[in-house]
N, C-alpha and C positions, 0 to 999 in steps of 0.2 A: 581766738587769735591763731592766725599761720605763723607757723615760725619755720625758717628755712636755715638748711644745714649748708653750712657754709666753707668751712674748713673744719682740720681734727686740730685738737688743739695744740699739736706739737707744733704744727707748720707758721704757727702765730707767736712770732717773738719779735723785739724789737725794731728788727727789719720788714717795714713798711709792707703788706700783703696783698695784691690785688684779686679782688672777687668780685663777682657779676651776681644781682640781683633780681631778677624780672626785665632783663635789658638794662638794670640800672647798675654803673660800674663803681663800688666800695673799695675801701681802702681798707683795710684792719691794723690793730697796730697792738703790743703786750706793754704797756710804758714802761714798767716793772716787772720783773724776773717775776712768775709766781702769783702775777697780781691780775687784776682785771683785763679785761678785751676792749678793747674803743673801735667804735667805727666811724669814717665821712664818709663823704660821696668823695669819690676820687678825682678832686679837679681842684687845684690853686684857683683861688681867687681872678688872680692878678690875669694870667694868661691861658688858662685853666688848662695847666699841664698837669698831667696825672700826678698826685702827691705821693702814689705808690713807688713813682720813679726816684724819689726824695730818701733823705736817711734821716734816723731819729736818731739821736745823742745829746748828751748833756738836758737831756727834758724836755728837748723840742725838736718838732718833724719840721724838719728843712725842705724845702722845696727846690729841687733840682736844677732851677732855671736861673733863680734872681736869689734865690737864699732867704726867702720870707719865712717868719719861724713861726711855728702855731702850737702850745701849750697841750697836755694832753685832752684837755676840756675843750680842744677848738679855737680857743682865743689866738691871734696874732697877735705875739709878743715884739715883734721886731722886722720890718721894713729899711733891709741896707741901705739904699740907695737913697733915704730921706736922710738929711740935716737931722744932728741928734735934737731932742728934743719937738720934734715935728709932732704931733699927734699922729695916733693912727686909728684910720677911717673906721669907723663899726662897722661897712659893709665887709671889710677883712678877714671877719670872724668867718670860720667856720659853719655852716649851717647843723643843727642837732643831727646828731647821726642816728641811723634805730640803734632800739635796744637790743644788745647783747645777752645773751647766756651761756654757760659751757654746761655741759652734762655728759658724762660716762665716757669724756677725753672728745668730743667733739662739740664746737663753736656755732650756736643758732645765733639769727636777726629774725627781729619781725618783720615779716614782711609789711607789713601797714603802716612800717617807721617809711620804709623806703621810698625818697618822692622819686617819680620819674623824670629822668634829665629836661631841663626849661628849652624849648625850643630854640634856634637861632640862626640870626639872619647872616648867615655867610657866603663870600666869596669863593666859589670852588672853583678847580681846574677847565670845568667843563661847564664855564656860567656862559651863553653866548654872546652876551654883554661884550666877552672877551675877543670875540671876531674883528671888534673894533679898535683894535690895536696891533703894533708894530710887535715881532716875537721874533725872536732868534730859533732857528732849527738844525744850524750844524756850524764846524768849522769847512770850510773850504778844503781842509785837510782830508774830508772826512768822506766826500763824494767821490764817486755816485752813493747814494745811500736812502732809505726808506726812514722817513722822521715821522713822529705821532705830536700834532698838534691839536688840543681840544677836544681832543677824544678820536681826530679825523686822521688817517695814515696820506702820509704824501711822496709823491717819489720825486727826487733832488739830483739834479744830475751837473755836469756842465754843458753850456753851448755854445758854439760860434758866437753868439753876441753876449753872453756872460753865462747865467744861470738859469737852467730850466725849472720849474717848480709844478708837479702834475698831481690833481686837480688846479689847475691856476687860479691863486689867488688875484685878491685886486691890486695889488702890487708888489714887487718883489726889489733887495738892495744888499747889499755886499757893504761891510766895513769893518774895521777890523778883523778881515780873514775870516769873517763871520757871515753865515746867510740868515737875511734877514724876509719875512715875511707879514705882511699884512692881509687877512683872509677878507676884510671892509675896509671902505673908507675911513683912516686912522682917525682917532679924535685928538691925539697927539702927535705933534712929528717924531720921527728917531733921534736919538740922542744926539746930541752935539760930539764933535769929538775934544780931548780931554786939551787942557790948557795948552796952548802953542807949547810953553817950555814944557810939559810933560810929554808931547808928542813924541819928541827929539830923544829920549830918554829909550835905556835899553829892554825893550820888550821878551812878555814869554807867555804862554799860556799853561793855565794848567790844564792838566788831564778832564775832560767834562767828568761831572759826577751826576749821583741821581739819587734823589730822597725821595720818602713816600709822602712828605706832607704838601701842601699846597704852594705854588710860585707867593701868594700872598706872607704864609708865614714864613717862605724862603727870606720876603724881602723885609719884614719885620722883623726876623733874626738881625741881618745885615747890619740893619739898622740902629738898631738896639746897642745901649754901651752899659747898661746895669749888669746883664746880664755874664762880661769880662771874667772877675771872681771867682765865679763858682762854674761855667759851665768850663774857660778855658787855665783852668789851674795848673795843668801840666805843659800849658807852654808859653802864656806871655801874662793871664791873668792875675798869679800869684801875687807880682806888684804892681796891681792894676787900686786903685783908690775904689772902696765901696760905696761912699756916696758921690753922687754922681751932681758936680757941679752947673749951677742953671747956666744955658746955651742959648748961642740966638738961633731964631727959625723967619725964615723967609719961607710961607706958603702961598701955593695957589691951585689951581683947576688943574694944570700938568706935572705938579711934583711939587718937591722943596727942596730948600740946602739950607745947613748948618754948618756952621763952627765952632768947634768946640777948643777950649785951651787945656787940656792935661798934663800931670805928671805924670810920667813912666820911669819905667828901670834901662837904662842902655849899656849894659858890663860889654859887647861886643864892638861898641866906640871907641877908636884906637885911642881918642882923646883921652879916656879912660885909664888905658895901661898906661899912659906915659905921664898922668899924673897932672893933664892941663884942664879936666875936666870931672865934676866927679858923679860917676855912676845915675844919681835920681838927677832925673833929662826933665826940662821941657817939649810940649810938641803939639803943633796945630790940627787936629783932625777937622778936615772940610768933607762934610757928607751931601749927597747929590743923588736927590732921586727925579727919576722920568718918568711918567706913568704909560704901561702898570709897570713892570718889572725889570726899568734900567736903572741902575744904579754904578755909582761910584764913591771909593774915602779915597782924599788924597792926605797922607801922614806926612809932614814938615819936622825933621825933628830941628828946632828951633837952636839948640845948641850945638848939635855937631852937623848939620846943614845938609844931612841927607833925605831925599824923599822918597817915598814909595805911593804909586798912585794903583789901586786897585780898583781896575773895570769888573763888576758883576751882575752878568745876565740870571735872568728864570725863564724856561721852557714851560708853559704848560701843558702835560703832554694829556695825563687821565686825570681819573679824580682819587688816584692814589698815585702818584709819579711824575716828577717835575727834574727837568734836566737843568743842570749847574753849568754853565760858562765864566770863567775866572781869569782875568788875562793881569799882569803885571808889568807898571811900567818903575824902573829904577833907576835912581841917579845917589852917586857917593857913597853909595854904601861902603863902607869900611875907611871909609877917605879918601876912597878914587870915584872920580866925575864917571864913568863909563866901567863900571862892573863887570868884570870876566867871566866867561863861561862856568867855573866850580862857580862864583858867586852867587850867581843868578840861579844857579840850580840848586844852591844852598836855600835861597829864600823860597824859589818855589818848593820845594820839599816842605820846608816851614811852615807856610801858608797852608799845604794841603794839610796838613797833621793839625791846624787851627779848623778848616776846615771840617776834618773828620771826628772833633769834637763836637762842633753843632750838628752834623749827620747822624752822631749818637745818640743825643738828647734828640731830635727831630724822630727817630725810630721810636722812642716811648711813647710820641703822642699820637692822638687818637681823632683829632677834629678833621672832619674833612674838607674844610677851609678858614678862613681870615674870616673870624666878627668882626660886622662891622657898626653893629651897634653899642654904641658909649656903653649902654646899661647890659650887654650881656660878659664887661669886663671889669678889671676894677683899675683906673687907671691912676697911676702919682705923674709926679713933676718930671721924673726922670725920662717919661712916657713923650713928652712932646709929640719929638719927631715920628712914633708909630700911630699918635693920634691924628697926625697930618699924614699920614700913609693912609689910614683908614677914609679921610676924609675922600681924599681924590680915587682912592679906587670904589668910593659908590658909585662914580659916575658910569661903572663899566658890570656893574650888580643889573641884573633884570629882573625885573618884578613881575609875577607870575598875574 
């Protein structure tokens, strides 16, 4: 038997411990003060986000994305975002982790426990599948300037007839103060713009931002409403409902939209202070995706009659770095049709610090793109709408 040293055994207490195996990346965990060592492979089921990134308490290793809990043994005890009483799937369990030992204050595994990670079939930054689509490369604000698309550097300029774009693509378009580029002939047109009555409404962009994961699981985040709870608790998730009520979906070959009806918290509704309305709000979220990576929610809050419509783009730039475009369209907020300047820079501040909670959780993970096969995830009910993300971006996956 190889048995491989893996950590000393101080470093192994109940906060979740990532270690690398033969390329294969574990998890370590102490359930109890004094007690045993447990190991997985370190990847949630669900979206296989490192469960090292996760906290253990009250008995169970929570998983940092969606809050799915898993027993010290491996078992998933609990799936928030199902209806109580749901069954949950046997694929959820954990897979046996190697055997553990300590001796003379440091932590062995076998290495012969250790499987090596299952292959899989993903969407990356740099799939060329992706030349066949419409991408965003800067703000208008932001030229002249050198952009990285697909792995390829382009230089962006203005010109007497609008925009230059060098290497030229096969076609080039300007909207929303946005440069857009196509490197093929698109398989999709570019988005629509957003409903007449939200055009009208008081715009802002936020600042671009930049993660290391894939424009794919940019737009799977997006998209995602399980994950509210646990990933945005310090700023609007807290009273956000953990199961996630069933939604309609309209899919097809260029995207999908839903809607969704929830509860929320709204204490910043004047309706609120004055006593005409109370606090847990109704509110329609409409989700809208284009393929691959335009997307927009327009929020309705149904009882005090303000909207927020949020346009977000993905950049694919490499196959570790994807550029964020955010733009915000507002009406009523606070009770007024046309929102003022502190307003408007009120919500955009908001947004970016929602924002830079999925950029955190986005930083722990490890995949270098979007599965897109059913069987290399575990998918529930709450999953729809990323199941219909998956679907439409195989058409842009190239098979080797």
């Amino acid at each position: 038997m190889n048995w491989v040293r893996v950590a000393s055994s101080a470093q192994v207490s109940a906060r979740p411990l990532a270690v690398t195996v033969a390329g294969a990346p574990l998890v370590l965990l102490r359930p109890e003060p004094g007690g045993p060592v447990v190991a997985f492979a370190d990847q949630c089921p669900h979206r296989l986000v490192p469960l090292s990134a996760g906290t253990f308490a009250g008995g169970v290793l929570r998983c940092s994305y969606h809050g799915w809990e898993f027993d010290p043994a491996g078992a998933c005890v609990a799936i928030p975002s199902n209806p109580p009483g749901t069954g949950i799937p046997p694929r959820a369990a954990l897979p046996p982790g190697p055997a553990v030992r300590e001796d003379a204050g440091e932590v062995w595994v076998r290495q012969e426990d250790v499987a090596a990670p299952a292959p899989l079939d993903l969407l990356s930054n740099v799939d060329p599948g992706l030349a066949r689509a419409w991408h965003p490369v800067a703000l208008l604000s932001e030229l002249p300037c050198r952009v990285t698309l697909l792995g390829e550097e382009l230089d962006v300029s203005v010109a007497a007839d609008g925009v230059r774009v060098e290497p030229a693509p096969h076609a080039t378009a300007v909207r929303w103060g946005l440069v857009w580029v196509t490197p093929e002939p698109p398989l999709v047109a570019l988005f629509d713009d957003p409903d007449t009555e939200d055009a009208a409404y008081v715009g802002a962009w936020l600042p671009p931002a930049r993660t290391n994961v894939s424009a794919g699981i940019v737009a799977d985040n997006f998209l995602d409403v399980a994950h509210f709870p646990f990933v945005h608790a310090a700023t609007f998730g807290a009273g956000e409902e953990r199961v996630v009520p069933p939604y309609t979906l309209d899919a097809g070959d260029d995207g999908c939209r839903s809607v969704q009806e929830q509860w929320f918290d709204n204490p910043e509704d004047p309706g609120v202070a004055a006593g005409i309305r109370p606090a847990r709000q109704r509110r329609r979220a409409t989700y809208v995706h284009r393929a691959p990576f335009q997307l927009m929610l327009r929020l309705e809050e149904l009882d005090a009659g303000a909207v927020k419509t949020i346009l977000f783009f993905a950049q694919p730039e490499t196959l570790t770095s994807t550029r964020i475009y955010t733009k915000m369209l507002l009406h009523g907020i606070g009770g007024v049709a046309d929102p003022g300047p502190d307003v408007v820079a009120r919500e955009v501040a908001f947004e970016e610090a929602v924002l830079a909670e999925d950029l955190a959780l986005q930083a722990t993970m490890t995949l270098p793109g979007l599965p897109l096969r059913s069987r290399d995830e575990l998918h529930v009910r709450a999953d729809r709408l990323g199941v219909a993300l998956r679907r439409t971006l195989t058409r842009y996956r190239t098979v080797p």
